[in-house]
C-alpha positions in Angstrom: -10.4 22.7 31.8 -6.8 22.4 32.0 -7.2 18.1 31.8 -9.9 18.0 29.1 -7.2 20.3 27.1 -4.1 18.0 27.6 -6.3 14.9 26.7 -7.4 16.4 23.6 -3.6 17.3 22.9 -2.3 13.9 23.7 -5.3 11.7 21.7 -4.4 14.1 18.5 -1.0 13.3 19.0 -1.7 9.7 18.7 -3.9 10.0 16.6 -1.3 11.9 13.9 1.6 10.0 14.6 -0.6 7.0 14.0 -1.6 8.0 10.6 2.0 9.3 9.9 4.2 5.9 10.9 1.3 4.3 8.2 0.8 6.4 5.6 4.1 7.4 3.7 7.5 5.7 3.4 9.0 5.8 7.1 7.3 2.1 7.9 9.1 1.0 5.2 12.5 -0.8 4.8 13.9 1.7 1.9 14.8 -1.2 -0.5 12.5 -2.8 -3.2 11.5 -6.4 -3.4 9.1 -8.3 -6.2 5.8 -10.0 -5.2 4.2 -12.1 -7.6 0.6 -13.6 -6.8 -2.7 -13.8 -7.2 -6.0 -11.1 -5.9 -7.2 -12.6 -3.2 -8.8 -9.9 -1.9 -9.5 -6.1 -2.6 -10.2 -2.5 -0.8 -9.6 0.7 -3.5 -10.5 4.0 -2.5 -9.0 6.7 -0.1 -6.2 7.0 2.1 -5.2 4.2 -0.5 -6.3 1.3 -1.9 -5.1 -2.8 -0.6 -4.9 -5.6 -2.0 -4.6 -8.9 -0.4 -2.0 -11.1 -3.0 -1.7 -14.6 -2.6 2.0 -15.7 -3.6 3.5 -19.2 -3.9 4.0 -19.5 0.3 2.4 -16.2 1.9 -0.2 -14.0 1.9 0.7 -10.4 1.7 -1.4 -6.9 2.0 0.0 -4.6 -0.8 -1.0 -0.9 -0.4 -1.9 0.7 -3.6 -2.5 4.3 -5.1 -4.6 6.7 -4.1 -7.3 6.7 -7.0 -6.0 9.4 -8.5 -2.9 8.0 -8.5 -4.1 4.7 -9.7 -5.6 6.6 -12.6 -2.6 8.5 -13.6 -0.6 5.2 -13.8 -3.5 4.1 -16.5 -5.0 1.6 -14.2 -8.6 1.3 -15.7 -11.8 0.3 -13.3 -11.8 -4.1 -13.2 -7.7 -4.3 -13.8 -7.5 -4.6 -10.2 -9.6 -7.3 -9.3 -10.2 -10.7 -7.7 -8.5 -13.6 -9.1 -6.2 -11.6 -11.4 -2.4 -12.2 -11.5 -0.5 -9.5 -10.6 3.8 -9.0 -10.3 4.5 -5.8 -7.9 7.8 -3.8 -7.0 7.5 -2.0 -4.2 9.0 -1.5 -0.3 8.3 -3.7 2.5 7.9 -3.5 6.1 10.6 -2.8 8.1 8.9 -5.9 10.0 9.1 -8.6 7.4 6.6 -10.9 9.5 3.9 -8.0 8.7 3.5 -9.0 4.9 2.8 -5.7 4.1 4.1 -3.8 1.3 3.9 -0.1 -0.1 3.6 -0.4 -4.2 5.5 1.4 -6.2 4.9 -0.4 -9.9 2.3 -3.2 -10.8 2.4 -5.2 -13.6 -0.5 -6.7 -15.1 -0.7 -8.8 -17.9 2.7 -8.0 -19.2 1.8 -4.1 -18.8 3.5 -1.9 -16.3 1.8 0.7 -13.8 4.2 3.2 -12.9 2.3 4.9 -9.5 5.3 6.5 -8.5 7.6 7.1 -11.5 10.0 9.1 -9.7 11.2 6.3 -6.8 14.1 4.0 -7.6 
């Protein structure tokens, strides 16, 4: 009894600090850069949405809002989509070879999406 308990402890500590290094800031470099590309590719929903942006030389994955948050920034159903050109702030990986990036503003058309209004 005394094993099964101690494996179930240490698999939900993996398991949580898995989620937490991901989700959040702490993966993140604490600076923001601009990303300017093209929607390759798209998953929105929960934890957070991704979108895979083409740029001039790389390919990056660009986490988005939550769909509530997407909504509160005034992102509409379709303004996130395939083959749309997109500009994003936001804070990259602490390993720049990742390509990833948290989002903190998209703009779209000329029209800003402020997700997180509050973060510099």
């Amino acid at each position: 009894m005394l094993k099964r308990t101690f494996f179930f402890t240490l698999i939900s500590f993996v398991l949580v600090s898995f989620v937490s290094a991901h989700h959040g800031w702490r993966w993140t470099t604490g600076n923001n850069i601009e990303l300017t590309g093209i929607i390759v590719e798209l998953k929105l929903g929960n934890p957070h949405g991704e979108l895979t942006v083409k740029s001039e030389d790389d390919i990056w994955t660009v986490e988005v809002g939550q769909p509530y948050r997407n909504d509160r920034a005034g992102l509409m159903p379709g303004d996130l989509a395939k083959d749309v050109e997109v500009k994003i702030e936001g804070e990259p990986s602490a390993d720049i070879e990742q390509k990833l990036m948290k989002a903190e503003r998209i703009w779209i058309d000329g029209v800003l999406y402020d997700l997180y209004p509050n973060r510099d």
